[in-house]
N, C-alpha and C positions, 0 to 999 in steps of 0.2 A: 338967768344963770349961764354962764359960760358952758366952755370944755370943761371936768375935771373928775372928783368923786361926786358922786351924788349923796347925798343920804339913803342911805341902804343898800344899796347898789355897788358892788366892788368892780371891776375893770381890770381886764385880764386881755392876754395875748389871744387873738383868735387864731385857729386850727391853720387857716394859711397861711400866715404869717410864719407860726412854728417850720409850715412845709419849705417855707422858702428859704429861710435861714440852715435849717438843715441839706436842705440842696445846696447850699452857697460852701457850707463848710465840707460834705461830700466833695464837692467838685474842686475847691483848695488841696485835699489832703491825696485827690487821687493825681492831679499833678507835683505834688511832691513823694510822689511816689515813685514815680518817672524819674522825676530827676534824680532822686536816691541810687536809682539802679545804674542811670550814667554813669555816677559816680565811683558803684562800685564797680563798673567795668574798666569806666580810665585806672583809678587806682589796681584792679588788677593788671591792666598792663603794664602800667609801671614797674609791679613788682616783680614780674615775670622779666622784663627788661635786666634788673638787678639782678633776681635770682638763677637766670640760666647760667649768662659767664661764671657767677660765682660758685655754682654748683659745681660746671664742669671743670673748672681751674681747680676749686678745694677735692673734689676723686679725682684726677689726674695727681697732683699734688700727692693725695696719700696713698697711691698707687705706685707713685715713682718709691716716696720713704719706706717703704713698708718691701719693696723690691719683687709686687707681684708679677706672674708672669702672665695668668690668667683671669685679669677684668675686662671686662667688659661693658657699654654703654648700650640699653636697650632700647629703645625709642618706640614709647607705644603711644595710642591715641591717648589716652588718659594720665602717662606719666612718664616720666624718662627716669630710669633706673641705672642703679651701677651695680654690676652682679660680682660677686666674690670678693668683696672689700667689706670689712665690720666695724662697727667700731664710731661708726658718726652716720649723719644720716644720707642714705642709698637712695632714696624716692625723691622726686618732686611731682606734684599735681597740681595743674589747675585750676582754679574753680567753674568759672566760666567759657573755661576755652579747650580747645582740643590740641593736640602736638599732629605736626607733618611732617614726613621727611623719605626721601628718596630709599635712604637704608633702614632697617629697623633692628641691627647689629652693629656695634664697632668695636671691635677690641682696642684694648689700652695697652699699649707695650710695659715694657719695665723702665724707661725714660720718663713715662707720664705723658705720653704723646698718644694719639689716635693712629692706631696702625691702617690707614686705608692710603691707597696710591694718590687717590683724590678727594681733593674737596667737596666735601657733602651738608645739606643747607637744614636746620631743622624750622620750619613755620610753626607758626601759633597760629591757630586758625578759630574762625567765629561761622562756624558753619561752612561754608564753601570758601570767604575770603580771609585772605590771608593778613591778619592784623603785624604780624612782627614776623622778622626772620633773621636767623643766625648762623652766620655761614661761617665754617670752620674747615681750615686751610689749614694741615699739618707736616711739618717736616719731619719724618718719621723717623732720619738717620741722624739728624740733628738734636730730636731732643725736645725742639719748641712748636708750638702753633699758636693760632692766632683768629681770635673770634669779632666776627664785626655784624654789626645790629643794622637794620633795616626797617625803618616803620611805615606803615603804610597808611 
C-alpha cells in the first residue's frame, strides 16, 4: 500500500507543522503592521500639509468679517489654536506629530493678517526632526500674507 488513509487510522496535521504555519502567518501580519503605520504617518502628513494653510487662511478670514480686534494664533506643542473667535472650529491637532515654532503667540489684526514685524516658521515635527514647515510672511499694513510649505 501506498501513502494515504489507512483503515483505521485517520492522518492529521502534526504539532510542527501547526508551529510553523502559525509562525509564518505571525511574521506576515507583523509586517503589515509596519507598513500600516507608514501609512498612516504619510497620510498624516499629507493632511497636515492641507490643513495648516487652510486653517490659518479660514481664522484670519473670519477674523477679518467679523471685524475682531482681539485674536490671536497660539502655537503649542500639541495644537495651534485661535483664541477669541467662535463660531467654527479654533483647534487643530495632530495625531502623530508635535507643532514647533519660534513664537508661541501671534496676534491677528482686524485686516486678518498676523500682526508680527517678521516672518515666523511653524514646524511639524516627529520627535527632534523636523517633517514639514510653514513659514508665514505678513504684510501687516497691507492686509495680506503669504504661507509656503517646506517638506523635509
Amino acid at each position: 500500500m501506498g501513502k494515504g488513509i489507512k483503515k483505521g487510522k485517520k492522518e492529521a496535521y502534526t504539532l510542527i507543522e501547526l508551529v510553523i504555519v502559525i509562525a509564518i502567518i505571525m511574521i506576515m501580519a507583523s509586517l503589515g503592521v509596519w507598513k500600516m503605520r507608514e501609512r498612516a504617518v504619510r497620510n498624516e502628513l499629507l493632511r497636515l500639509k492641507a490643513q495648516v494653510p487652510a486653517f490659518l487662511e479660514t481664522s484670519t478670514l473670519r477674523v477679518y468679517q467679523r471685524g475682531i480686534e482681539t485674536a490671536s494664533l497660539s502655537i503649542n506643542t500639541d495644537s495651534l489654536e485661535i483664541n477669541n473667535v467662535t463660531g467654527y472650529q479654533t483647534e487643530l491637532k495632530p495625531r502623530y506629530f508635535t507643532f514647533s515654532s519660534s513664537v508661541t503667540s501671534v496676534a491677528i489684526n482686524s485686516f486678518g493678517t498676523f500682526a508680527t514685524g517678521t516672518a515666523f516658521t511653524i514646524s511639524v515635527m516627529d520627535g527632534s526632526t523636523t517633517k514639514l514647515a510653514f513659514k508665514i510672511e505678513s504684510r501687516e499694513k497691507l492686509g495680506i500674507y503669504s504661507i509656503s510649505t517646506s517638506s523635509f
